[in-house]
N, C-alpha and C positions, 0 to 999 in steps of 0.2 A: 806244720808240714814236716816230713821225716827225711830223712836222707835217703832213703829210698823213692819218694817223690821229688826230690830238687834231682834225681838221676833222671827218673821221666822226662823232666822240665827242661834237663842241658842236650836230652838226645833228639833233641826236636831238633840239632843240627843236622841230624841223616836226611830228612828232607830237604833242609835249607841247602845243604851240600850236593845232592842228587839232583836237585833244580838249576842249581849255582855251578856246577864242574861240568854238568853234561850244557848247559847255556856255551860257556868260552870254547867247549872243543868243538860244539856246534857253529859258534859265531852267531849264533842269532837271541835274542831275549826272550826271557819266556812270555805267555801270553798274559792277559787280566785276569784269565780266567783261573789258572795258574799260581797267577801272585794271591789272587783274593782267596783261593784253596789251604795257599800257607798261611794267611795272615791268619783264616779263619780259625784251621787246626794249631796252631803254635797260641792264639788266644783261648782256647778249649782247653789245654793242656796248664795253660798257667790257671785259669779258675780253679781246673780240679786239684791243682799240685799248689795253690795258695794256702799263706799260714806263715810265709816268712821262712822257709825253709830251703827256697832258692838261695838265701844265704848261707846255709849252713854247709860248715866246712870251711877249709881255709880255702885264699883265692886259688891255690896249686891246683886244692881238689878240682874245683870249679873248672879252669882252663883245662884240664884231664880230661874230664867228663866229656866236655865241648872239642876237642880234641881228637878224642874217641869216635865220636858221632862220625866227625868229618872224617875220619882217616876208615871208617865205615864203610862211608859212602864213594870213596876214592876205590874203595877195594871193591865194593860192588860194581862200580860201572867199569873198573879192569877185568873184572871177570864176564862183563857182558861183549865186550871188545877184544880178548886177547882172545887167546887158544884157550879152548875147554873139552871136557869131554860130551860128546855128542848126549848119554844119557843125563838129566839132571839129576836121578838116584845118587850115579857114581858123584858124579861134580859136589853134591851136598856133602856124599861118604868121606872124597877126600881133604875138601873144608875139615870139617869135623874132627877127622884123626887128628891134620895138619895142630888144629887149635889143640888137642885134647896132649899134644906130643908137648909142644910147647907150657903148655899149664902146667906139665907137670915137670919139667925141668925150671920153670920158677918155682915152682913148690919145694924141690926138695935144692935150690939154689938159699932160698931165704931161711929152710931149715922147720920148713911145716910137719913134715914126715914125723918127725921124734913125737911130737906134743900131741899126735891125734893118735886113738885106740877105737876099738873098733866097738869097744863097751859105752862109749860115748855116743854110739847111734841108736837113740828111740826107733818107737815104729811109726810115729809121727813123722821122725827126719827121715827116714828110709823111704816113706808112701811120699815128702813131700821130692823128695832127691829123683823119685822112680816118678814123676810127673814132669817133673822139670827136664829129664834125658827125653822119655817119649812125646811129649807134648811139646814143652816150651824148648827144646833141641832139633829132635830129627825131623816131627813130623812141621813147627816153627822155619826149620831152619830150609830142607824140603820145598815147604810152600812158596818162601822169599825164593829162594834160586829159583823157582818153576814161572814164578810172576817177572821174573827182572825177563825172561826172555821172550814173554809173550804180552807184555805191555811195557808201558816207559816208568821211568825209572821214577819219575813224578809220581804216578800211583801209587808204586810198589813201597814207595817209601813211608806213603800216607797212615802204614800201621802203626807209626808212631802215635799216630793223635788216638789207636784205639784204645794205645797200652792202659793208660790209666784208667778209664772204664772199666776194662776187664780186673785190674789191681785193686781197684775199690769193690768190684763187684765178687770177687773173689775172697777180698779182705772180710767183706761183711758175711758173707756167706757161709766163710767157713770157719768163724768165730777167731779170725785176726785181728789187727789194731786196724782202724779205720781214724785217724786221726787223733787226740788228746781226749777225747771226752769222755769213752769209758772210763780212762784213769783220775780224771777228775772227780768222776762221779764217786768212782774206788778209793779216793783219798777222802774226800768228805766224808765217806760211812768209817772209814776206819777214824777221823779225826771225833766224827760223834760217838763211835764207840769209845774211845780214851776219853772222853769227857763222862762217859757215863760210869768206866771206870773207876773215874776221879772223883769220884759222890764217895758218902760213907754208904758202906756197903757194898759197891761197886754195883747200887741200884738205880 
């Protein structure tokens, strides 16, 4: 499993969080029905995101990742409780900037700015960058705000369990890594090529 799926696997905290935070300020427990939602999605998420790769990384990573999820989910249901703006367009707009301001005062805090060119962007990276803003950003980002205020926070969180379906589904699709096995297949043929190589003649 990749490090990109042990992220999958630790953000299944936004659920557990959005169940868990809105339960105590509620005072009441969630239902069965509820609990058997998360058990069922957080088990669906470790099959697809299995291969041992929930360990990879150091424990730092780990408790980050997990960390992340929750402090997510604390921030979604303050946003569903505090003051907002009446439209969810705007409220998503100023999410967005808010992070976008932020990112890039880590960026050029840690000193990213110098080492990136702008010749360094394929059309690959550019189609996959210009997916990820419209898609997996505004109109992502958009829909979560539009959900947290017309359903509970239990639902809204449940896209968690669809991430990695669409990651696989995507991965294979658009001739990504899908797990180890193409490159095994890929080391094999090159390992039988260097034997064949290795003949006189190199026949």
């Amino acid at each position: 499993m990749s490090s990109a799926q042990a992220a999958l696997f630790y953000m299944t905290t936004i659920p557990l969080g959005l169940v868990g935070i809105t339960a105590i300020l509620e005072r009441h427990r969630p239902s069965a029905r509820v609990l058997a939602g998360l058990a069922l999605g957080i088990a669906g998420v470790a099959v697809l995101a299995r291969g041992g790769g929930a360990h990879s990384g150091t424990l730092v990573d780990r408790l980050a990742l997990a960390a992340c999820g929750l402090l997510w989910a604390a921030g979604s249901l303050i946003a569903t409780r505090g003051s907002r703006p009446r439209s969810a367009p705007q409220a998503t707009a100023m999410q967005l900037a808010a992070g976008a301001v932020a990112l890039l005062l880590v960026s050029a805090a840690v000193g990213e700015a110098p080492a990136w060119t702008l010749a360094q962007l394929t059309v690959r990276g550019a189609g996959s960058l210009l997916f990820l803003i419209v898609c997996g950003t505004v109109l992502g980002m958009g829909a979560y705000v539009w959900l947290l205020r017309v359903t509970s926070p239990a639902a809204a969180g449940s896209y968690v369990f669809v991430n990695p379906i669409l990651a696989r589904g995507t991965g294979v699709g658009g001739g990504g890594r899908c797990g180890e096995r193409p490159h095994a297949r890929g080391g094999g043929t090159r390992r039988r090529r260097g034997r064949a190589d290795a003949r006189p003649g190199g026949h």
